[in-house]
Biotite code that builds the C-alpha atoms (Angstrom):
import biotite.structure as struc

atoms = struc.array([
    struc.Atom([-4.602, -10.935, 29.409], chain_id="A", res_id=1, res_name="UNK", atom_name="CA", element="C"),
    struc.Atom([-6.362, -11.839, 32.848], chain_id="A", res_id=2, res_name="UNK", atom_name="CA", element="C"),
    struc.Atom([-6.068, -8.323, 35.264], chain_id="A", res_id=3, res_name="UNK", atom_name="CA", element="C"),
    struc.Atom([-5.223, -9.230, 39.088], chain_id="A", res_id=4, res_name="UNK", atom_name="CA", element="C"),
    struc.Atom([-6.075, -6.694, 41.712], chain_id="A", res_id=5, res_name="UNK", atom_name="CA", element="C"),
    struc.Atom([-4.002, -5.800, 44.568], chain_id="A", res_id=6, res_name="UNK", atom_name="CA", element="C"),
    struc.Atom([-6.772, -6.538, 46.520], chain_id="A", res_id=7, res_name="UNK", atom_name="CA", element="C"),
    struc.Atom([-7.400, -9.836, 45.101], chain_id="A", res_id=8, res_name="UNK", atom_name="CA", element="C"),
    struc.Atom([-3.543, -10.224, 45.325], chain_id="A", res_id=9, res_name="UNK", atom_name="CA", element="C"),
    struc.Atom([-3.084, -9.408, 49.003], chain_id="A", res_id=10, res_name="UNK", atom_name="CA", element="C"),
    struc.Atom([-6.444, -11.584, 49.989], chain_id="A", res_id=11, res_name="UNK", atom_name="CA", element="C"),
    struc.Atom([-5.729, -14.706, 48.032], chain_id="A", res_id=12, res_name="UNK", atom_name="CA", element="C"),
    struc.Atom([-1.824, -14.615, 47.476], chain_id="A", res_id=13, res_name="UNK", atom_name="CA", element="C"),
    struc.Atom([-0.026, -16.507, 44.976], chain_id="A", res_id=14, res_name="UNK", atom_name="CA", element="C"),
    struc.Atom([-3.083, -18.662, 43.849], chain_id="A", res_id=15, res_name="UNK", atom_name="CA", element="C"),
    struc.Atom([-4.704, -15.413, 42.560], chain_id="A", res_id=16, res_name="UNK", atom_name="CA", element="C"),
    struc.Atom([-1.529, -15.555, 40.178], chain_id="A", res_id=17, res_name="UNK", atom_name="CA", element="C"),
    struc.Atom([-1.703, -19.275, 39.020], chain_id="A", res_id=18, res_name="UNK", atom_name="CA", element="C"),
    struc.Atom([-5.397, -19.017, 38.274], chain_id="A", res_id=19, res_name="UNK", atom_name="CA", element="C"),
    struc.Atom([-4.639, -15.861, 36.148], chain_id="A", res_id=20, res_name="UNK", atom_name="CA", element="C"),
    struc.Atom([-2.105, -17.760, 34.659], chain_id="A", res_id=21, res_name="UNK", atom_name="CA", element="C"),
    struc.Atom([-3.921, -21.204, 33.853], chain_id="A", res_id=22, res_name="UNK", atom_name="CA", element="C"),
    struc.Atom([-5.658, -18.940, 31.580], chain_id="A", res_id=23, res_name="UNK", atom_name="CA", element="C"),
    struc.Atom([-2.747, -17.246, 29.585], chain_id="A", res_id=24, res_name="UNK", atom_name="CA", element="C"),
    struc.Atom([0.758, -16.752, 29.772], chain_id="A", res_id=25, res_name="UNK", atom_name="CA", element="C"),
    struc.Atom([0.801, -13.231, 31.103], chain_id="A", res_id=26, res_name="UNK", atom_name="CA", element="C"),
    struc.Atom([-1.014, -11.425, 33.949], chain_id="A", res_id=27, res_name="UNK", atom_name="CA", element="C"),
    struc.Atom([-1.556, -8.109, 34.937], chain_id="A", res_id=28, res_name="UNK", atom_name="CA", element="C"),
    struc.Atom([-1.789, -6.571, 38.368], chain_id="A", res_id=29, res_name="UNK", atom_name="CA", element="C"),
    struc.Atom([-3.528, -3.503, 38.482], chain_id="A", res_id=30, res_name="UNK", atom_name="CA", element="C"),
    struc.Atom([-3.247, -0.965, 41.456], chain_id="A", res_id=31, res_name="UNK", atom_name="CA", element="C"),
    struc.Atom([-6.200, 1.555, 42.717], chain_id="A", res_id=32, res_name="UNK", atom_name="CA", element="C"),
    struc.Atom([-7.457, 0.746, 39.104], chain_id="A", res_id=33, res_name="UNK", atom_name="CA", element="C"),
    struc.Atom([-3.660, 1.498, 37.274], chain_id="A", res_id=34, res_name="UNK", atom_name="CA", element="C"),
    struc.Atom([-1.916, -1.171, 35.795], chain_id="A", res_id=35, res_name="UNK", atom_name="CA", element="C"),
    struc.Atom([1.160, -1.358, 37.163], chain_id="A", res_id=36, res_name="UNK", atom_name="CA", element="C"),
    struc.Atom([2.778, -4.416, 36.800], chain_id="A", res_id=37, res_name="UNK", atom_name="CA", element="C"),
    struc.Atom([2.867, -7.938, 34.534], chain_id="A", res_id=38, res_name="UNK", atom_name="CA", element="C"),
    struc.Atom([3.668, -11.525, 35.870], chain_id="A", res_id=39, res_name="UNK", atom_name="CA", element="C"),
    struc.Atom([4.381, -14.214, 34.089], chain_id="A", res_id=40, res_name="UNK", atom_name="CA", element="C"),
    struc.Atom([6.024, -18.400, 34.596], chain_id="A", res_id=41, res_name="UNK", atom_name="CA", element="C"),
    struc.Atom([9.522, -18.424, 34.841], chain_id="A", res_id=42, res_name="UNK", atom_name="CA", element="C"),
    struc.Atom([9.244, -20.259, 31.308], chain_id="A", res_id=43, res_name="UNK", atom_name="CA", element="C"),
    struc.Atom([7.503, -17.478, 29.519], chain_id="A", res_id=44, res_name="UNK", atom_name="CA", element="C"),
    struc.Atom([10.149, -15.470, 31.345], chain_id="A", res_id=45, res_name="UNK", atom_name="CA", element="C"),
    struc.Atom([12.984, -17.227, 29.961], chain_id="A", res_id=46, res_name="UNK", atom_name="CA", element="C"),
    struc.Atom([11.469, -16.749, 26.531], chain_id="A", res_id=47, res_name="UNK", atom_name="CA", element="C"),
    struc.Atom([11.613, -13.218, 26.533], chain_id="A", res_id=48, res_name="UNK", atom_name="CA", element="C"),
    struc.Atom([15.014, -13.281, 27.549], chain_id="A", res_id=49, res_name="UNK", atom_name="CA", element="C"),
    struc.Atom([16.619, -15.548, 25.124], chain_id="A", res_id=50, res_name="UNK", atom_name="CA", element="C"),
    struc.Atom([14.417, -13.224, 22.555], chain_id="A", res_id=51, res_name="UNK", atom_name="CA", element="C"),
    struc.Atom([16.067, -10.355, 24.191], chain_id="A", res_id=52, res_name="UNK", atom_name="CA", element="C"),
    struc.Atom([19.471, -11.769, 24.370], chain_id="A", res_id=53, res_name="UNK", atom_name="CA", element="C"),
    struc.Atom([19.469, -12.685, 20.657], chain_id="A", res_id=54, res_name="UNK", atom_name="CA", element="C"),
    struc.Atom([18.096, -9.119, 19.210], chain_id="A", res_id=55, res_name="UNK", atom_name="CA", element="C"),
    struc.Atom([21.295, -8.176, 21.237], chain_id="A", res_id=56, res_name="UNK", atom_name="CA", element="C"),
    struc.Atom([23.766, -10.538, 19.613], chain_id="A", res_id=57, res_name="UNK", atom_name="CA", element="C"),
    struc.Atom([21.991, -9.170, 16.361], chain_id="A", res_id=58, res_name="UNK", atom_name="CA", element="C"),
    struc.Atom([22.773, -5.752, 17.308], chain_id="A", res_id=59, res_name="UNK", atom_name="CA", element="C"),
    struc.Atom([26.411, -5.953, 18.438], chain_id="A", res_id=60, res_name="UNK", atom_name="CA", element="C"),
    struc.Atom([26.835, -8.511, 15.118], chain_id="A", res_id=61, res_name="UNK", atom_name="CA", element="C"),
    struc.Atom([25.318, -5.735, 12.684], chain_id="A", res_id=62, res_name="UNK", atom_name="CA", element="C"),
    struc.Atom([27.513, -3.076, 14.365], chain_id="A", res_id=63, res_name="UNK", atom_name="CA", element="C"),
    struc.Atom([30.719, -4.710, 13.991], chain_id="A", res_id=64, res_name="UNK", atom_name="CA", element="C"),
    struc.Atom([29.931, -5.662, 9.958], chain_id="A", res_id=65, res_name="UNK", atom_name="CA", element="C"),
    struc.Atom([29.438, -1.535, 9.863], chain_id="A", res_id=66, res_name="UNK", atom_name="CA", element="C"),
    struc.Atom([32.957, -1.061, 11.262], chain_id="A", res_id=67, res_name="UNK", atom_name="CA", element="C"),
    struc.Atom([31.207, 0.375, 14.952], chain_id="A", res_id=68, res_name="UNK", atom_name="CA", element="C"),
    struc.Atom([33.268, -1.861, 16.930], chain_id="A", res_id=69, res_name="UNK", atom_name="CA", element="C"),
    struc.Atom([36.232, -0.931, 18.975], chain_id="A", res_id=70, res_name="UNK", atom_name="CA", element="C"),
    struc.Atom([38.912, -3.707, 19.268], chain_id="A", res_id=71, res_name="UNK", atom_name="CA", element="C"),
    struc.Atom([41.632, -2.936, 22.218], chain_id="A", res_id=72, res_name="UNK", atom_name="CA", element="C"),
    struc.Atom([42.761, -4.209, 25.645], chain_id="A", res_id=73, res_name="UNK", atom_name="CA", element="C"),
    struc.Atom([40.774, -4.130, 28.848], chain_id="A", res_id=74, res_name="UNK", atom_name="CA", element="C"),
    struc.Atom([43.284, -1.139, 30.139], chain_id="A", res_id=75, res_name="UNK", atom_name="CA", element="C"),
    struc.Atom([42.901, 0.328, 26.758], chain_id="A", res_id=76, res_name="UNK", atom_name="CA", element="C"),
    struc.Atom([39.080, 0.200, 27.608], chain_id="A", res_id=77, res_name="UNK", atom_name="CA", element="C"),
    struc.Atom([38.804, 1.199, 31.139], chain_id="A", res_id=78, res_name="UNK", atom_name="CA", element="C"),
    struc.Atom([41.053, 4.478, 30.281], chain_id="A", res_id=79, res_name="UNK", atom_name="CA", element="C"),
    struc.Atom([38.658, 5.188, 27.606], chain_id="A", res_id=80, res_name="UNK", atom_name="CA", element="C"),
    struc.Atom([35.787, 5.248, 30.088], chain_id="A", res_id=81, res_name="UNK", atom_name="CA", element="C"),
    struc.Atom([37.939, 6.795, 32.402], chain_id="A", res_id=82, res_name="UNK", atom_name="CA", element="C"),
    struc.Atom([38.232, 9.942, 29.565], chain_id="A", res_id=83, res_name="UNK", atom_name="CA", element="C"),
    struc.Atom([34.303, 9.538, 28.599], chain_id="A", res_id=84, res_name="UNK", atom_name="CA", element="C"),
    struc.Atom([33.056, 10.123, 32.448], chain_id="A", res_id=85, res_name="UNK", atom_name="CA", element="C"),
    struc.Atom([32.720, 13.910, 32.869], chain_id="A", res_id=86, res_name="UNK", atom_name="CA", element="C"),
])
């Protein structure tokens, strides 16, 4: 994974970003010598999202097959919050 500097990042602005990303599909921006941070296209965004999204679905789809799901109204549900917030 190519490693932008802040530096580099302030000096040379968004192109410092598309070079690092010609050469892979993440990027990381390290500050005073920490990495701090990881850019990426919106497409390798998108992705990790839908990967995200679906290991949610799997999730919520494995805990109702295990009986962990709560069927009721939305009052039902905002008076059971209501009861759960200290």
């Amino acid at each position: 994974m190519k490693a932008i500097t802040a530096n580099e990042l302030k000096t040379k602005g968004v192109s410092s970003i598309e070079s690092a990303l010609a050469e892979g599909d993440e990027a990381i921006i390290s500050v005073r010598g920490q990495e701090r941070y990881v850019v990426m296209d919106m497409e390798a965004y998108n992705r990790l999202r839908v990967c995200e999204l679906e290991a949610a679905l799997y999730a919520a789809r494995r805990q109702v097959a295990e009986g962990q799901a709560v069927t009721e109204s939305v009052e039902e549900h905002i008076d059971r919050l209501r009861k759960m917030d200290p």
